[in-house]
Biopython code that builds the backbone (N, CA, C, O; Angstrom):
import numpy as np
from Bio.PDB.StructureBuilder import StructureBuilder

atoms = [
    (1, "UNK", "N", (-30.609, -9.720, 47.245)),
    (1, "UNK", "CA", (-31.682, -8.896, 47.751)),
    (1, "UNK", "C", (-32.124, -7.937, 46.637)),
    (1, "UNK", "O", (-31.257, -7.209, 46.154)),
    (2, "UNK", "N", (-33.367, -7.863, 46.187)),
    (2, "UNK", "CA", (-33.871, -7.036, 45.666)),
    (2, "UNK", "C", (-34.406, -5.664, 46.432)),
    (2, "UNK", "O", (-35.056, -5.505, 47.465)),
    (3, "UNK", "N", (-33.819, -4.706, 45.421)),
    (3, "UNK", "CA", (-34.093, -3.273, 45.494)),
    (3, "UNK", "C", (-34.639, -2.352, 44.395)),
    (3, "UNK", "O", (-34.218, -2.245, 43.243)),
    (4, "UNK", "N", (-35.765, -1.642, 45.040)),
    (4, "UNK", "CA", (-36.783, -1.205, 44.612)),
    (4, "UNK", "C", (-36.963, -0.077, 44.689)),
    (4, "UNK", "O", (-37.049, 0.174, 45.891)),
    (5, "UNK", "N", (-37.149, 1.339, 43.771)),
    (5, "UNK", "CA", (-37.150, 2.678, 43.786)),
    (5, "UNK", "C", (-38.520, 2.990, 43.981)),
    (5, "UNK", "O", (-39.183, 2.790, 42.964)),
    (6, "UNK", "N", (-39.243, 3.468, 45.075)),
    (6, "UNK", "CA", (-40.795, 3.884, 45.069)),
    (6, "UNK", "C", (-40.937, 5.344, 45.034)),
    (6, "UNK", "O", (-40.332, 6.093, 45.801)),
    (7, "UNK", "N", (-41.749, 5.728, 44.125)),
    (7, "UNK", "CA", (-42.468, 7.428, 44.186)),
    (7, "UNK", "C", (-43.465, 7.231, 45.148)),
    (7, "UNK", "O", (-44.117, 6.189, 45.075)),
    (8, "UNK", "N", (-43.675, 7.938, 45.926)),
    (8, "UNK", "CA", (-44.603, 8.489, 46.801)),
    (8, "UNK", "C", (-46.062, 7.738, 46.659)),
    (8, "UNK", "O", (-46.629, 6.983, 47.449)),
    (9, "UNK", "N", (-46.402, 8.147, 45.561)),
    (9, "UNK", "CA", (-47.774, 7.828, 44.461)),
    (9, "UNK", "C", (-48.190, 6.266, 43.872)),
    (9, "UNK", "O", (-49.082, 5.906, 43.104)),
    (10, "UNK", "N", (-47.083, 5.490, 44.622)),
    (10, "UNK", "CA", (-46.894, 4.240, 44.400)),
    (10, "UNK", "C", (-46.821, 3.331, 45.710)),
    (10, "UNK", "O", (-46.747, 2.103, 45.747)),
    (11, "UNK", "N", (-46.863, 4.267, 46.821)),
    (11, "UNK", "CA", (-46.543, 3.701, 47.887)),
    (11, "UNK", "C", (-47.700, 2.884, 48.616)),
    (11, "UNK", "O", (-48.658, 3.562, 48.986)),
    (12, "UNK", "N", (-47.735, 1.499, 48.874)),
    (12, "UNK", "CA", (-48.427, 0.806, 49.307)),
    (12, "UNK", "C", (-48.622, 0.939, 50.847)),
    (12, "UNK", "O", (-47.988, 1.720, 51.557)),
    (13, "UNK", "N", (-49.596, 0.061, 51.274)),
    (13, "UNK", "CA", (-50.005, 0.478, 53.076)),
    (13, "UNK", "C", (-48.768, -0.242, 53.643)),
    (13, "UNK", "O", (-47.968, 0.272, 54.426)),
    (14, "UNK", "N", (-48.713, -1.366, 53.205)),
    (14, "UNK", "CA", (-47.599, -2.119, 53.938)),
    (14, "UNK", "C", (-46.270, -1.389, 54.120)),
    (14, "UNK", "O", (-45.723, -1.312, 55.220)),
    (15, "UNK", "N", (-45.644, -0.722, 52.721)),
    (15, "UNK", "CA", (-44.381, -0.147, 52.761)),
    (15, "UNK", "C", (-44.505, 1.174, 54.010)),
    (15, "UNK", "O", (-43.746, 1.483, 54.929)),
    (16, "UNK", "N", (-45.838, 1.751, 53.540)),
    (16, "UNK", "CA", (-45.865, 3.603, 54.203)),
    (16, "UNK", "C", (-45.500, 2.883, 55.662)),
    (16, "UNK", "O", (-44.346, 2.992, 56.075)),
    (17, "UNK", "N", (-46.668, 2.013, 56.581)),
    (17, "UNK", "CA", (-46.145, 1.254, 57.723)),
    (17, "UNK", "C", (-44.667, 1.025, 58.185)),
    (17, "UNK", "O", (-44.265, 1.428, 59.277)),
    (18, "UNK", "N", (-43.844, 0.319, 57.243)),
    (18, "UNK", "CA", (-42.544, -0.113, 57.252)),
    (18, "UNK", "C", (-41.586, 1.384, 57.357)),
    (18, "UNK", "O", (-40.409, 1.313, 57.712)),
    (19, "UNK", "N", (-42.111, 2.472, 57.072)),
    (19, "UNK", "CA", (-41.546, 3.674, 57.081)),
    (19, "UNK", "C", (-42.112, 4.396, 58.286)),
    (19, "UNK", "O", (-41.194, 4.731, 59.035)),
    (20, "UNK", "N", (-43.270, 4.741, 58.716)),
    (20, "UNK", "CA", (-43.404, 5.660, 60.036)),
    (20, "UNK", "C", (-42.816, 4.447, 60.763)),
    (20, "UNK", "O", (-42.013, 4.885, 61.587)),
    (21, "UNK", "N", (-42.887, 2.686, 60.830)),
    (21, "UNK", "CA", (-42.053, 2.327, 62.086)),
    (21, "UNK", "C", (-40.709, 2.472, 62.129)),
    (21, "UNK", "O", (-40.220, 2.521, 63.257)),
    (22, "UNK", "N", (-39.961, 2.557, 61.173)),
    (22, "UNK", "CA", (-38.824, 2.813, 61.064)),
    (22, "UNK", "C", (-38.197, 4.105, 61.054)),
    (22, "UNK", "O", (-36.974, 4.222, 61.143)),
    (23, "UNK", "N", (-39.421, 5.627, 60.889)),
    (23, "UNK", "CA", (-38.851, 6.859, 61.135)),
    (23, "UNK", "C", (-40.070, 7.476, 61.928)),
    (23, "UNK", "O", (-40.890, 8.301, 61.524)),
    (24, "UNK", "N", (-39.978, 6.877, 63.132)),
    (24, "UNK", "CA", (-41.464, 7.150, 64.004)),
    (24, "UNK", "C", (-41.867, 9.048, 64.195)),
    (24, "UNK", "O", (-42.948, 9.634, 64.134)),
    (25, "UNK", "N", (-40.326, 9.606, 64.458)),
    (25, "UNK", "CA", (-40.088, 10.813, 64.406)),
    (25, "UNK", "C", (-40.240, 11.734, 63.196)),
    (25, "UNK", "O", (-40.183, 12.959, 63.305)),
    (26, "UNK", "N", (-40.406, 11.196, 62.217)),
    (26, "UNK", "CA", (-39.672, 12.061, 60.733)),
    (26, "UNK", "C", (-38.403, 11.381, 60.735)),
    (26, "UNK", "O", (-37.942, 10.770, 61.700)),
    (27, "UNK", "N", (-37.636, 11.573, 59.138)),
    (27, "UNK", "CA", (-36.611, 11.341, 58.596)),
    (27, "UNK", "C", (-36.006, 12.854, 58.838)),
    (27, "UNK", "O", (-36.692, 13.864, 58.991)),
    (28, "UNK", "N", (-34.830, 12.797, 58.838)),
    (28, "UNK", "CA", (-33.871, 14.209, 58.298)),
    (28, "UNK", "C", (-32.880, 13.795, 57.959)),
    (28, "UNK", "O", (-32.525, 12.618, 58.031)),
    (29, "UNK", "N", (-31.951, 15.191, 57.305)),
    (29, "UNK", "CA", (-30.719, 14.504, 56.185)),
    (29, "UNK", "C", (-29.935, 13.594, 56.592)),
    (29, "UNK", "O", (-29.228, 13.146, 55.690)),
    (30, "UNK", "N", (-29.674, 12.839, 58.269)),
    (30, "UNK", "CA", (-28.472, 12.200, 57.944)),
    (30, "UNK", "C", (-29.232, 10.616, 57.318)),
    (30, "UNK", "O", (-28.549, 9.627, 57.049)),
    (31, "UNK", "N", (-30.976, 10.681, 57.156)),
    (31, "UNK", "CA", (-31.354, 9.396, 57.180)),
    (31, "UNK", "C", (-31.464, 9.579, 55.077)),
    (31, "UNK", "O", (-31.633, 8.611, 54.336)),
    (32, "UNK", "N", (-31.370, 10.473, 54.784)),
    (32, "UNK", "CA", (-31.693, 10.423, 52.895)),
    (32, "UNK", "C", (-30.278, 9.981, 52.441)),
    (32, "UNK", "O", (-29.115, 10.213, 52.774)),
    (33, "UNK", "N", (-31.107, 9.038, 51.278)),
    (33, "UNK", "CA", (-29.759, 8.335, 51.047)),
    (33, "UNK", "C", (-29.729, 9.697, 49.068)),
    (33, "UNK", "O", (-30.803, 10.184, 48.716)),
    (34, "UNK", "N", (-28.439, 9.987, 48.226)),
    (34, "UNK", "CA", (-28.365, 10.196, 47.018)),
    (34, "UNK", "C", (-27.584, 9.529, 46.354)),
    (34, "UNK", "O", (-26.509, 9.050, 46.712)),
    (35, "UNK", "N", (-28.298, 9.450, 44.964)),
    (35, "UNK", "CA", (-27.439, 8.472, 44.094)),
    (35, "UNK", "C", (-28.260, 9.306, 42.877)),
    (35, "UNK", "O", (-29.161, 10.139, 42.972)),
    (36, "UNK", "N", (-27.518, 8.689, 41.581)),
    (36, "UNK", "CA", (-28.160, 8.989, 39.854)),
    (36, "UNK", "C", (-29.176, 7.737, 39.731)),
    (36, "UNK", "O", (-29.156, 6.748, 40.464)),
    (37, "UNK", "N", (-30.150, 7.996, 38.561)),
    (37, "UNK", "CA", (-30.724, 7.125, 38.607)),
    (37, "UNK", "C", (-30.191, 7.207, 37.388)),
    (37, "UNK", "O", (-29.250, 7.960, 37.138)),
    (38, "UNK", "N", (-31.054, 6.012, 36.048)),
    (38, "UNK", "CA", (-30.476, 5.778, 34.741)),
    (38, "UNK", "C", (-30.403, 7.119, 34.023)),
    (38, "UNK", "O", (-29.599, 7.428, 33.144)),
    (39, "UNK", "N", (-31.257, 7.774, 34.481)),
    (39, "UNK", "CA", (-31.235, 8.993, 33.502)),
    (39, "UNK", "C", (-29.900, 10.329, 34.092)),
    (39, "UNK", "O", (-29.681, 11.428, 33.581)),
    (40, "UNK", "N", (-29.407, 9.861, 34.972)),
    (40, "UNK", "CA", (-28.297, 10.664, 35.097)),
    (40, "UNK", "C", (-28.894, 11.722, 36.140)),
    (40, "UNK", "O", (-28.217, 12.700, 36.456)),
    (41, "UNK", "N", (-30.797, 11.409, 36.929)),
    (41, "UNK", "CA", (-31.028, 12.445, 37.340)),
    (41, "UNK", "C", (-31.035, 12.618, 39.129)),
    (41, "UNK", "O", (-31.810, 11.809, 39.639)),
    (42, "UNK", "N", (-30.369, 13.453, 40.067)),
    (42, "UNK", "CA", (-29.881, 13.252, 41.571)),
    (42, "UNK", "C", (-31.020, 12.473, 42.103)),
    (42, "UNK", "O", (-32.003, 13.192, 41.921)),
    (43, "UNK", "N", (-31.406, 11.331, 42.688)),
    (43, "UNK", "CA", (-32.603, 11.180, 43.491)),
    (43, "UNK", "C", (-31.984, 11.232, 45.085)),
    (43, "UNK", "O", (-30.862, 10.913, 45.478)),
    (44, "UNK", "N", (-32.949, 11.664, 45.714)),
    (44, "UNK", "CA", (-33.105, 11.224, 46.890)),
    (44, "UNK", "C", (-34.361, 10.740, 47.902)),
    (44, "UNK", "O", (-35.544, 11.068, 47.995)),
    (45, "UNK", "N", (-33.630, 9.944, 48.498)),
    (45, "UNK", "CA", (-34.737, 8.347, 49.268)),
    (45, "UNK", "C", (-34.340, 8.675, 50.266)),
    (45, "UNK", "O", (-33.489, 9.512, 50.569)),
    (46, "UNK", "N", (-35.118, 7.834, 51.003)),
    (46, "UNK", "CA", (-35.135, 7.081, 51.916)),
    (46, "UNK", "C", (-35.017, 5.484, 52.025)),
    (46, "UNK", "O", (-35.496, 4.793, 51.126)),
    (47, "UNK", "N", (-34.406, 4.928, 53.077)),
    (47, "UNK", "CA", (-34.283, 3.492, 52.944)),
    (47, "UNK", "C", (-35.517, 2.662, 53.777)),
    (47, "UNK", "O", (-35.733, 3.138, 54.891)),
    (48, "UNK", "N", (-36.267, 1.621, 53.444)),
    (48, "UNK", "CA", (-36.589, 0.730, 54.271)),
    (48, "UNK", "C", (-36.470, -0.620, 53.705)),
    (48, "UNK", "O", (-36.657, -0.922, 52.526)),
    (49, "UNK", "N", (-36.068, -1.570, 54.879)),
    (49, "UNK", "CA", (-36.041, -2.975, 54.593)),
    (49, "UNK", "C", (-37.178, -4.061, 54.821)),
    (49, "UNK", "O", (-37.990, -3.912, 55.734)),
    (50, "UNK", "N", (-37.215, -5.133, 53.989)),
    (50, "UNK", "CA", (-38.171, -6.334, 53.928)),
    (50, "UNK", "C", (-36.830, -7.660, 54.112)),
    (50, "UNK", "O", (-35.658, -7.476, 53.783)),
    (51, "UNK", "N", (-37.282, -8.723, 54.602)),
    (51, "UNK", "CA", (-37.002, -9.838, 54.433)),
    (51, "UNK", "C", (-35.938, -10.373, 52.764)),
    (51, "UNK", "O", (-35.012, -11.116, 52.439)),
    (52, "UNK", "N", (-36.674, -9.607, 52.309)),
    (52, "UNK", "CA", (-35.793, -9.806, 50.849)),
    (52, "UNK", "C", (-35.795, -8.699, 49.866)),
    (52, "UNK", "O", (-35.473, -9.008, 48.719)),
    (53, "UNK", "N", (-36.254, -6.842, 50.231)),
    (53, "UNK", "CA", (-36.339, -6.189, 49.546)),
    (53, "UNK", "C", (-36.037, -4.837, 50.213)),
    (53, "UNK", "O", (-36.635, -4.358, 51.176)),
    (54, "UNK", "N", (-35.109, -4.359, 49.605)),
    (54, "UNK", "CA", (-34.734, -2.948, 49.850)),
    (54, "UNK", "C", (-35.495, -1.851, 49.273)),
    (54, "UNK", "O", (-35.548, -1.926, 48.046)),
    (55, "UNK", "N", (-36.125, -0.817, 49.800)),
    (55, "UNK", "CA", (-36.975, -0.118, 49.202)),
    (55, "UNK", "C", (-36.276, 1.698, 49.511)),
    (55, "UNK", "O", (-35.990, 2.293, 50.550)),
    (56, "UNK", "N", (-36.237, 1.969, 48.493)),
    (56, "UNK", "CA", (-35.935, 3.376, 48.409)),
    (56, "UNK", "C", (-36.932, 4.334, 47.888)),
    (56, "UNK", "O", (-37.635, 4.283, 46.878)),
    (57, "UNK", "N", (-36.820, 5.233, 48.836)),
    (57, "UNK", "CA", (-38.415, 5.999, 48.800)),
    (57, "UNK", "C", (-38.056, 7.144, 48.317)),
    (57, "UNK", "O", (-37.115, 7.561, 48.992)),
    (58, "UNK", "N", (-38.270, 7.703, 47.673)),
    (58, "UNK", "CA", (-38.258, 8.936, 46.815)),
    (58, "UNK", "C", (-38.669, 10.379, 47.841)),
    (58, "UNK", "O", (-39.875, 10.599, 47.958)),
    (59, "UNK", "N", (-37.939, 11.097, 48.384)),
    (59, "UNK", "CA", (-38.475, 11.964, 49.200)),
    (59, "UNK", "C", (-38.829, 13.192, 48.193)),
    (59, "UNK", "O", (-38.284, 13.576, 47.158)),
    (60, "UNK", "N", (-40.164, 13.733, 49.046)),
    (60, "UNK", "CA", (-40.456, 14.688, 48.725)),
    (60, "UNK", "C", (-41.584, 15.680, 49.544)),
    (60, "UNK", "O", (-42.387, 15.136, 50.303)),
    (61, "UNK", "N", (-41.595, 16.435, 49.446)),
    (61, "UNK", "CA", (-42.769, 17.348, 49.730)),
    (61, "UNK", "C", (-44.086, 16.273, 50.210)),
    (61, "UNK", "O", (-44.807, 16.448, 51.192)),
    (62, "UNK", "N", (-44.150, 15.403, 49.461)),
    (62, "UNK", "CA", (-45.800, 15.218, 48.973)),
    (62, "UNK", "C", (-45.485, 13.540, 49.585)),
    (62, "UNK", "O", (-46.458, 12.794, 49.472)),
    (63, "UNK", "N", (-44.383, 13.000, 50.131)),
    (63, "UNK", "CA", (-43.856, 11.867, 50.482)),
    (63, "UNK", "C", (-44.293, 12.735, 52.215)),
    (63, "UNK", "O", (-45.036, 11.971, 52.831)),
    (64, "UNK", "N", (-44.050, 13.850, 52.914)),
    (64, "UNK", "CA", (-43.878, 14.185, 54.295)),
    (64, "UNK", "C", (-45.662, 14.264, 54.379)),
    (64, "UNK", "O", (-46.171, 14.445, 55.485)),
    (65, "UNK", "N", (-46.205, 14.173, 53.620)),
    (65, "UNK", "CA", (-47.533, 14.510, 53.402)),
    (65, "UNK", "C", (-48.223, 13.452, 53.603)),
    (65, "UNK", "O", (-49.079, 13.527, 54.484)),
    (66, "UNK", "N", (-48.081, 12.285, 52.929)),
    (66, "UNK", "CA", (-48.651, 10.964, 53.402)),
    (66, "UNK", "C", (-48.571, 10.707, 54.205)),
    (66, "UNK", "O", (-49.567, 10.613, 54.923)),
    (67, "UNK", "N", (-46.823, 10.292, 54.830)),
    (67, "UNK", "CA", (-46.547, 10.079, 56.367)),
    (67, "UNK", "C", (-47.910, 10.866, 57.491)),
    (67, "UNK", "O", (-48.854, 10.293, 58.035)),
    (68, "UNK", "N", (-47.593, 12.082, 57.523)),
    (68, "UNK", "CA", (-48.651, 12.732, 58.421)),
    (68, "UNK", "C", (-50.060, 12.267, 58.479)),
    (68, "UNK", "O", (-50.807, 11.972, 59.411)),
    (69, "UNK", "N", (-50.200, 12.298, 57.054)),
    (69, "UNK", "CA", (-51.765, 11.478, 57.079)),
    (69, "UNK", "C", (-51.982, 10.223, 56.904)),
    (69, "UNK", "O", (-53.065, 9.648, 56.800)),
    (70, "UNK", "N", (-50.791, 9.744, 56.867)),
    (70, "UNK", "CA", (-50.699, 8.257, 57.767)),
    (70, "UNK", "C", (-51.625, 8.033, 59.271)),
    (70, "UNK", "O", (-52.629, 7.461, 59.695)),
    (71, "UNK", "N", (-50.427, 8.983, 59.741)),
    (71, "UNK", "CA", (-50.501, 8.580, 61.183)),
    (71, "UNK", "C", (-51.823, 9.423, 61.837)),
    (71, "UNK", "O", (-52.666, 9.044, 62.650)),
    (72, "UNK", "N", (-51.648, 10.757, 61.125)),
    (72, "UNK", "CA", (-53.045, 11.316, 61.347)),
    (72, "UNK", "C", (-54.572, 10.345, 61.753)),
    (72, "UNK", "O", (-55.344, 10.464, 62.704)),
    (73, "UNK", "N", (-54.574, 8.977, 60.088)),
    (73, "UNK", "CA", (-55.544, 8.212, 60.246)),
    (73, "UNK", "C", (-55.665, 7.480, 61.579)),
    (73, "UNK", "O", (-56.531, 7.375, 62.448)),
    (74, "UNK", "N", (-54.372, 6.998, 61.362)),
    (74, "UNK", "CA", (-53.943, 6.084, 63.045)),
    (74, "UNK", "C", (-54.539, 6.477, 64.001)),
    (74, "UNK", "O", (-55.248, 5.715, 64.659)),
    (75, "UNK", "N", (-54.406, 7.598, 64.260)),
    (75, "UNK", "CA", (-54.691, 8.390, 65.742)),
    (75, "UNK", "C", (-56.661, 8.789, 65.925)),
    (75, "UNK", "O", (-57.362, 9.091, 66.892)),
    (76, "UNK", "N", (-56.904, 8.604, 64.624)),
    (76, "UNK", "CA", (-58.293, 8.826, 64.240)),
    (76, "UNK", "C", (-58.657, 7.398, 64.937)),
    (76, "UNK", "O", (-58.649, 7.390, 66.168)),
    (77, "UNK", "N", (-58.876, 6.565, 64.466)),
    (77, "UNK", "CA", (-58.453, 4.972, 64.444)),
    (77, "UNK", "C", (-58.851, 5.005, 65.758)),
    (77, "UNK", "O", (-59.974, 5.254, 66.197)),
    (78, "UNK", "N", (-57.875, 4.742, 66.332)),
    (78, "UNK", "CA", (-57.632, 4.990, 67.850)),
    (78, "UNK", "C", (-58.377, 5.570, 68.937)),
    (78, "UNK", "O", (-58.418, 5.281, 70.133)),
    (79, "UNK", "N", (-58.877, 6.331, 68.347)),
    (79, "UNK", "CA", (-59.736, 7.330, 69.376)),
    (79, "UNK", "C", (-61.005, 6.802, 69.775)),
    (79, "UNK", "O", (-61.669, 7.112, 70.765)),
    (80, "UNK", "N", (-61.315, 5.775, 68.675)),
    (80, "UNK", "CA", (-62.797, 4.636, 69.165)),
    (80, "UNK", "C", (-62.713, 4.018, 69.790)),
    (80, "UNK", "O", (-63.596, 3.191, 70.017)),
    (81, "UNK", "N", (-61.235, 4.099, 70.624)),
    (81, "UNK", "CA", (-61.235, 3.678, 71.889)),
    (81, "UNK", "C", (-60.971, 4.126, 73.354)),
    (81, "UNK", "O", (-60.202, 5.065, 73.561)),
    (82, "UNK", "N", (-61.656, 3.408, 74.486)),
    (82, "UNK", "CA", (-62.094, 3.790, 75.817)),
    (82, "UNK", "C", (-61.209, 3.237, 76.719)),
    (82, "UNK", "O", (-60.860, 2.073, 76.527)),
    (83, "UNK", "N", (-60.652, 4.024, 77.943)),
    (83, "UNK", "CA", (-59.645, 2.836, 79.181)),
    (83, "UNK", "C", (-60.724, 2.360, 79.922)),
    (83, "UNK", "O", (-60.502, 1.516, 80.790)),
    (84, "UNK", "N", (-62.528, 3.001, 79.605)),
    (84, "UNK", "CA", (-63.401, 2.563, 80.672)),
    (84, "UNK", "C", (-63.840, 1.141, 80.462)),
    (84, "UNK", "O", (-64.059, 0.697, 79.335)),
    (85, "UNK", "N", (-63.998, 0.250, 81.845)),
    (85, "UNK", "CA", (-63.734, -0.803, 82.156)),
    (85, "UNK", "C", (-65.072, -1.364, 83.016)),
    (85, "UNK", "O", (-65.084, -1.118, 84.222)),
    (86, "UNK", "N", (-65.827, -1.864, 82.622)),
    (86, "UNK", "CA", (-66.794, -1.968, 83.767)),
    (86, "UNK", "C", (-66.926, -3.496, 83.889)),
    (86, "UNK", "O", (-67.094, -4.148, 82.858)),
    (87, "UNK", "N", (-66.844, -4.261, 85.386)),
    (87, "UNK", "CA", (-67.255, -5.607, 85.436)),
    (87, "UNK", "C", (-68.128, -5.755, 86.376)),
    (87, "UNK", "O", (-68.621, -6.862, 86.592)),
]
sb = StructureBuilder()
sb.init_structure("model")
sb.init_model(0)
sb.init_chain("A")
sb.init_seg("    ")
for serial, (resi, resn, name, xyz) in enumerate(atoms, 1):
    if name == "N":
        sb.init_residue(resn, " ", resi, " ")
    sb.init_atom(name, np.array(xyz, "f"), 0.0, 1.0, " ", f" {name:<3s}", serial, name[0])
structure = sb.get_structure()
């Protein structure tokens, strides 16, 4: 399985998706994973999975920021629609 370190700023529609379904609520600490990266420097992620790819998301400030305006769009989205029903 391939695994993959993403910055925020790199994050594709498909992955951001794969992350609000998988942290519909927000993430909090028991979901951040830490490790070194090559440069010896602390990161911390988040995890989401693909079929064949592990993706670790780089949390940050500006990572809780997309999410919101993720879903923000979503709900925008959404609103062009009616329960009215006429036959």
């Amino acid at each position: 399985m391939k695994r993959v370190i993403v910055d925020y700023q790199k994050l594709t529609q498909n992955i951001l998706a794969l992350l609000i379904e998988k942290y519909p609520d927000g993430y909090d600490d028991s979901d951040i994973i830490k490790f070194k990266n090559a440069k010896n420097e602390i990161i911390e992620a988040v995890e989401v999975r693909t079929e064949d790819t592990i993706y670790l998301i780089k949390v940050s400030k500006r990572l809780a920021d997309s999410i919101e305006n993720y879903e923000e769009n979503i709900n925008v989205d959404e609103s062009n629609f009616t329960d009215d029903f006429t036959e």
